[in-house]
C-alpha positions as a Markdown table, in Angstrom:
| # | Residue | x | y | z |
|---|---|---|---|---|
| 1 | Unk | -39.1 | -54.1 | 93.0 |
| 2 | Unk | -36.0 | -55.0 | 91.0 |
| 3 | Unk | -34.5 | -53.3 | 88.1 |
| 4 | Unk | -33.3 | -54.5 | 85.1 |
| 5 | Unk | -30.0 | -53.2 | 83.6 |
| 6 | Unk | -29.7 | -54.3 | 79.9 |
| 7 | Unk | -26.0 | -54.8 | 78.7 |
| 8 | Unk | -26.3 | -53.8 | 75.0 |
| 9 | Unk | -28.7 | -51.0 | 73.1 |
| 10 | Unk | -27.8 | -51.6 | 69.4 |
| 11 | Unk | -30.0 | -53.7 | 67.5 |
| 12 | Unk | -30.3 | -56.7 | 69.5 |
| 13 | Unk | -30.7 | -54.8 | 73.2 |
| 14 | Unk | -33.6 | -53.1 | 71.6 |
| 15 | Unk | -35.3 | -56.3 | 70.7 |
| 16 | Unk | -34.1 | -58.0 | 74.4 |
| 17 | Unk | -35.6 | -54.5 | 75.5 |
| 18 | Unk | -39.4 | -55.3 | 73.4 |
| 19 | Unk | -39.5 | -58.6 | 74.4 |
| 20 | Unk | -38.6 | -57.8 | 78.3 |
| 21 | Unk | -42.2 | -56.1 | 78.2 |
| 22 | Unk | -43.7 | -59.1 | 76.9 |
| 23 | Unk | -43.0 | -60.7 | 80.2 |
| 24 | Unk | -44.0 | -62.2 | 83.3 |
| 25 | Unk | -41.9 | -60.3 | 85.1 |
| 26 | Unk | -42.6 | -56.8 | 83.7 |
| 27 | Unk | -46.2 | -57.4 | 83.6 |
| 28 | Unk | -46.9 | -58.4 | 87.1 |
| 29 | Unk | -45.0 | -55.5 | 88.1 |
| 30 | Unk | -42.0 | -57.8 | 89.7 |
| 31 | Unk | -39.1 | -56.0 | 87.8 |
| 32 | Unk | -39.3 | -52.6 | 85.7 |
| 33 | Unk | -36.5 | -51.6 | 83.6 |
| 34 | Unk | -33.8 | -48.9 | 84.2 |
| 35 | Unk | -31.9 | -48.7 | 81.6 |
| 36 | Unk | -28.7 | -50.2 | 79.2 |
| 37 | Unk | -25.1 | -50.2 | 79.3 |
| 38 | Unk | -23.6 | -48.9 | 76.4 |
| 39 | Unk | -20.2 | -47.4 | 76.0 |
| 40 | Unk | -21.9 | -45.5 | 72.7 |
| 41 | Unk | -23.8 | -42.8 | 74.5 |
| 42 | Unk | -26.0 | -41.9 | 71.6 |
| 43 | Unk | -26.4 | -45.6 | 70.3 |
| 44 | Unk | -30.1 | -44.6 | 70.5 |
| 45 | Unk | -29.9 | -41.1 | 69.0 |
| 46 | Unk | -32.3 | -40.6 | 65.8 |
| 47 | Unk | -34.0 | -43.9 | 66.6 |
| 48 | Unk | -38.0 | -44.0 | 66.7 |
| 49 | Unk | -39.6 | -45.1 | 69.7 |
| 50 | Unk | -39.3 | -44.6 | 73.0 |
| 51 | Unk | -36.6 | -46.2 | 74.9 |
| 52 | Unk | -34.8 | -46.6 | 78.5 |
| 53 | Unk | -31.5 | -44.0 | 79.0 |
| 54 | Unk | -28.0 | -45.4 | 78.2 |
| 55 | Unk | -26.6 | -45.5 | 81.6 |
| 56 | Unk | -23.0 | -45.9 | 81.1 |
| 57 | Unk | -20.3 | -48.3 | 79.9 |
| 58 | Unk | -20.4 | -51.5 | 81.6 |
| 59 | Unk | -16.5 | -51.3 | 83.0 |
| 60 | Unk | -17.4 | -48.2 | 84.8 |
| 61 | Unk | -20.8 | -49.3 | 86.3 |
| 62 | Unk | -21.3 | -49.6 | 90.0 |
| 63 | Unk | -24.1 | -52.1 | 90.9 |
| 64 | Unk | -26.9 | -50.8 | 92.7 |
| 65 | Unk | -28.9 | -53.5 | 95.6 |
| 66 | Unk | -31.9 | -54.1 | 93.5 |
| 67 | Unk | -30.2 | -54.7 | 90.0 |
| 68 | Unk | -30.3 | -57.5 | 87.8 |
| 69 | Unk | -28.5 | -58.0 | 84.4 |
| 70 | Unk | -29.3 | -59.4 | 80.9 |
| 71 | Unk | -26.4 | -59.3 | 78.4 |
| 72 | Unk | -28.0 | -58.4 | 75.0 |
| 73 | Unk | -24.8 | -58.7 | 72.7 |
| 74 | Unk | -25.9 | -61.4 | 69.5 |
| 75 | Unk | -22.4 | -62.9 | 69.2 |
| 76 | Unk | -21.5 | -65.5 | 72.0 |
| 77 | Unk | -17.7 | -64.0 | 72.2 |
| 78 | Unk | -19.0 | -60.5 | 73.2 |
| 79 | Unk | -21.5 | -61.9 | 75.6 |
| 80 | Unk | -19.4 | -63.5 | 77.6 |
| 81 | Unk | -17.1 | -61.7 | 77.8 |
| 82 | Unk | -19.7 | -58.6 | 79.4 |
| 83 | Unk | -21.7 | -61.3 | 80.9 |
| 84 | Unk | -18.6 | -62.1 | 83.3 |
| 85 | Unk | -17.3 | -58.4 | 83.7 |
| 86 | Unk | -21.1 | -58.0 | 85.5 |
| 87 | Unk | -21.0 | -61.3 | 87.2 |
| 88 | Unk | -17.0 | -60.7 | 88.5 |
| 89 | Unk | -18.5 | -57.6 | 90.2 |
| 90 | Unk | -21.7 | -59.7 | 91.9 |
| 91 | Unk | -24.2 | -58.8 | 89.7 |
| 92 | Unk | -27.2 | -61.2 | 88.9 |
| 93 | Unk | -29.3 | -62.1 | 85.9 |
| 94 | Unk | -32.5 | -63.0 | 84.6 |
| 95 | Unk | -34.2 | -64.8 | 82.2 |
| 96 | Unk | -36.3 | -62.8 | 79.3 |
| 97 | Unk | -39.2 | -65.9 | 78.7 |
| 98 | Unk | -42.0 | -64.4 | 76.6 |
| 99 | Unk | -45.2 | -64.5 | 77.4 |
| 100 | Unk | -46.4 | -66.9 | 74.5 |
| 101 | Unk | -43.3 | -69.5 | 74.9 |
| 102 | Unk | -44.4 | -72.6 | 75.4 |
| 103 | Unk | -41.8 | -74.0 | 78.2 |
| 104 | Unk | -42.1 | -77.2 | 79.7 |
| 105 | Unk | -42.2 | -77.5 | 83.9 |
| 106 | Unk | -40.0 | -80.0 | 83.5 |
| 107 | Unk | -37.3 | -78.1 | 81.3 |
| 108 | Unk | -34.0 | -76.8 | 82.7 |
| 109 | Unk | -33.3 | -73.5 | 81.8 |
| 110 | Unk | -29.9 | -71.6 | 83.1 |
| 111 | Unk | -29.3 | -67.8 | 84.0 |
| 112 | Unk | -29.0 | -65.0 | 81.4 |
| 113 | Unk | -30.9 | -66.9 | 78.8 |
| 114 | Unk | -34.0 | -65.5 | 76.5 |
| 115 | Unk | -36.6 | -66.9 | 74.8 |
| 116 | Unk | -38.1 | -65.4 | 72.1 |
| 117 | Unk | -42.5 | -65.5 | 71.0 |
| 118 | Unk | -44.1 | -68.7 | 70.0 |
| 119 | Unk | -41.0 | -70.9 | 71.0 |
| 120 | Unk | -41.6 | -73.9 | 72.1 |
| 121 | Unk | -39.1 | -75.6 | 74.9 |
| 122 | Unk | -40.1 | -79.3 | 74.9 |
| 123 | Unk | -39.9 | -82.0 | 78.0 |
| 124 | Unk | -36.7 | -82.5 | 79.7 |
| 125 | Unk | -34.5 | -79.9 | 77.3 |
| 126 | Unk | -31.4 | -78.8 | 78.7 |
| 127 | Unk | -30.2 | -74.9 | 77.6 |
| 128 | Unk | -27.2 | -74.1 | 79.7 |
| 129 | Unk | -26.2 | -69.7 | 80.8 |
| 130 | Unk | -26.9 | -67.0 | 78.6 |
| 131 | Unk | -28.1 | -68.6 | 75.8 |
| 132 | Unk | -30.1 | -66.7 | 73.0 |
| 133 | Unk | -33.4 | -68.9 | 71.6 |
| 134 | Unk | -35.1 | -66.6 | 70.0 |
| 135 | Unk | -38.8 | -66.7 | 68.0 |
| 136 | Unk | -40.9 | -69.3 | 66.6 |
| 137 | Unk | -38.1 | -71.7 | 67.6 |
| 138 | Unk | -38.6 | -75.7 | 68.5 |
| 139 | Unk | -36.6 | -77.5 | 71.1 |
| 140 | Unk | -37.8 | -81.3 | 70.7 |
| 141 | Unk | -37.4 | -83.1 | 73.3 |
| 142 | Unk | -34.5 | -83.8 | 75.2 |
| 143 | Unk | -32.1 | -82.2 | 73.0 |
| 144 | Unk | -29.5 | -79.8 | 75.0 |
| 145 | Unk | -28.2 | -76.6 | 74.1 |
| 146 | Unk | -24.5 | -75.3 | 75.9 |
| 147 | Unk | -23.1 | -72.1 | 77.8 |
| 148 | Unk | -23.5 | -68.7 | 75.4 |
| 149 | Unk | -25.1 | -70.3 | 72.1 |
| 150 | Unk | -27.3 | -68.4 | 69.9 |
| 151 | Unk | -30.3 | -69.9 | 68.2 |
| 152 | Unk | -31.8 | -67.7 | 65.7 |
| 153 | Unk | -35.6 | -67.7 | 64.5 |
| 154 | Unk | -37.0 | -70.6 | 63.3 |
| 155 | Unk | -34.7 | -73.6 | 64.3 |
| 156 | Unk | -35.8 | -77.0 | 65.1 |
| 157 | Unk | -33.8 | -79.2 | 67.2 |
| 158 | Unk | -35.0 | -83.0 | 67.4 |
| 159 | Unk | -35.1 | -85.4 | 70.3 |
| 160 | Unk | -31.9 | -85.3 | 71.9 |
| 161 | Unk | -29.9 | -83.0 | 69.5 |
| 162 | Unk | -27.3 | -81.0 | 70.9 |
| 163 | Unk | -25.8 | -78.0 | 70.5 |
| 164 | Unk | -22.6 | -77.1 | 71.9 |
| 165 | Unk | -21.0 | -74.3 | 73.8 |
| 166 | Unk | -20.6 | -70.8 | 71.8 |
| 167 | Unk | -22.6 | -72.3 | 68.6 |
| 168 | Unk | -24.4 | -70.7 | 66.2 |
| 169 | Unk | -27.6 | -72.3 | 65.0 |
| 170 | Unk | -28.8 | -69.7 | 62.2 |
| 171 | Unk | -32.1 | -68.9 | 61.1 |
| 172 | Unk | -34.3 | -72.0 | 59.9 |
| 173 | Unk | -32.1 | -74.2 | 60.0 |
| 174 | Unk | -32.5 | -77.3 | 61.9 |
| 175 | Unk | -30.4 | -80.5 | 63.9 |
| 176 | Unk | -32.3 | -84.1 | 63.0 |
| 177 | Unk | -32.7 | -86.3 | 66.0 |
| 178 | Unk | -29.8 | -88.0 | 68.0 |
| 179 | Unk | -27.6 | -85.7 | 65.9 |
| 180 | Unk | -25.1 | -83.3 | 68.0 |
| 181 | Unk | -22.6 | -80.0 | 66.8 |
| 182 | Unk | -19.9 | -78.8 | 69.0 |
| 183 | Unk | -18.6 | -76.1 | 70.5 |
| 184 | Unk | -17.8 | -73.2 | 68.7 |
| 185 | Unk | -19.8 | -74.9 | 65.6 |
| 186 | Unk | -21.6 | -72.3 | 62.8 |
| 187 | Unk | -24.5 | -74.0 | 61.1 |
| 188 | Unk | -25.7 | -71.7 | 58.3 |
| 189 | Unk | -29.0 | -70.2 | 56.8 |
| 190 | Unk | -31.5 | -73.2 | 56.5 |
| 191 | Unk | -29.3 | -75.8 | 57.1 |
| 192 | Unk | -29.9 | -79.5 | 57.6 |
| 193 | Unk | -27.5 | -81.1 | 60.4 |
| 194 | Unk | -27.7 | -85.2 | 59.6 |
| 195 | Unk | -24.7 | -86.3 | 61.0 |
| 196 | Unk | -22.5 | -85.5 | 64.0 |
| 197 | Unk | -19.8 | -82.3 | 63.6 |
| 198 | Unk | -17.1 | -81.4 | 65.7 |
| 199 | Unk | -15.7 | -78.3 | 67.4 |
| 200 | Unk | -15.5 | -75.2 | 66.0 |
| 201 | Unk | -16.6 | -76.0 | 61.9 |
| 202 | Unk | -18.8 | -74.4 | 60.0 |
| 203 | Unk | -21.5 | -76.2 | 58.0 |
| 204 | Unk | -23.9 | -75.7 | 55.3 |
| 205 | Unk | -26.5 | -76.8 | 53.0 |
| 206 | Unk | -28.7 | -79.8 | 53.1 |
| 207 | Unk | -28.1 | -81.9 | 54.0 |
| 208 | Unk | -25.3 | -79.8 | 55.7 |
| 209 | Unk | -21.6 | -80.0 | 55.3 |
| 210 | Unk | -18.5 | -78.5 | 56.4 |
| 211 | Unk | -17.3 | -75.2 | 54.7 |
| 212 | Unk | -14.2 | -73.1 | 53.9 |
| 213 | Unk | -14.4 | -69.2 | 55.1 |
């Protein structure tokens, strides 16, 4: 049996952590989990529930033979950058699919991703590494997602929209068809993309524009 090793136990590793036993994987007994990485020792402390031991930071970690990794840090900058410290040392990750996705055979899905309840992953959709989908979210068709974005609840991308590398697609919002951010790009709270957008804006509003921070 392999064990999983969550990188993360704030908010978002506890949900990674909820979902993980929602899976496949957990439920047919292939992979239990050990524990997280956290260089906050008593990030759990005070918390209800029951939950796995913080291990240790991740620097200081020595991987074990049966270990694999998910990296459960919400902001694309912070999971790659512990995503790589893991895979410099050899370590290998998973994918977190719940149980009540609905994911096409004919999908491509990279490593490190998740994807949250009641998502749907539609025929010949491209999601690149450790990308965050998570719930109630809809993937049309074709459309592509890049390396370390985060789509948040409730996002609809059309027929071969994209999403670039390091986005942020916030919750509800949504990417018409044939319509494309870049990398880097923000597109805020309930958002409506209709037209192409470059690297690295941010956008909001519908239909959605480019804003100042």
């Amino acid at each position: 049996m392999k064990h999983l090793v969550i990188i993360g136990a704030r908010g978002f590793g506890r949900e990674v952590y909820r979902t993980f036993l929602n899976t496949d994987l957990f439920l047919s007994k292939q992979i239990d989990v050990k524990g997280f990485l956290d260089d906050k020792s008593d990030a759990l402390d005070g918390l209800d529930g029951e939950w796995p031991p913080i291990i240790g930071p991740v620097e200081t970690y020595e991987i074990e033979k049966d270990d694999v990794f998910f990296c459960a840090l919400g902001e694309s900058g912070w999971r790659k950058h512990y995503a790589e410290i893991i895979e410099n040392k050899g370590g290998t990750f998973i994918n977190i699919i719940h149980k009540t996705a609905l994911v096409s055979p004919v999908a491509t899905i990279g490593t490190g991703c998740i994807i949250g309840a009641y998502t749907t992953i539609s025929p010949n959709v491209k999601i690149g590494n450790h990308v965050m989908i998570q719930a109630f979210d809809d993937l049309g068709h074709d459309s592509e997602v890049g390396d370390y974005a985060s789509i948040e609840a409730y996002v609809f991308l059309g027929g071969y929209a994209k999403v670039g590398e390091m986005a942020t697609m916030h919750t509800k919002s949504s990417i018409i068809p044939h319509k494309s951010v870049g990398n880097g790009c923000v597109v805020g709270f309930g958002s409506v993309v209709m037209r192409n957008f470059k690297d690295g804006v941010h956008v909001f509003g519908n239909p959605a524009l480019m804003t100042k921070l």
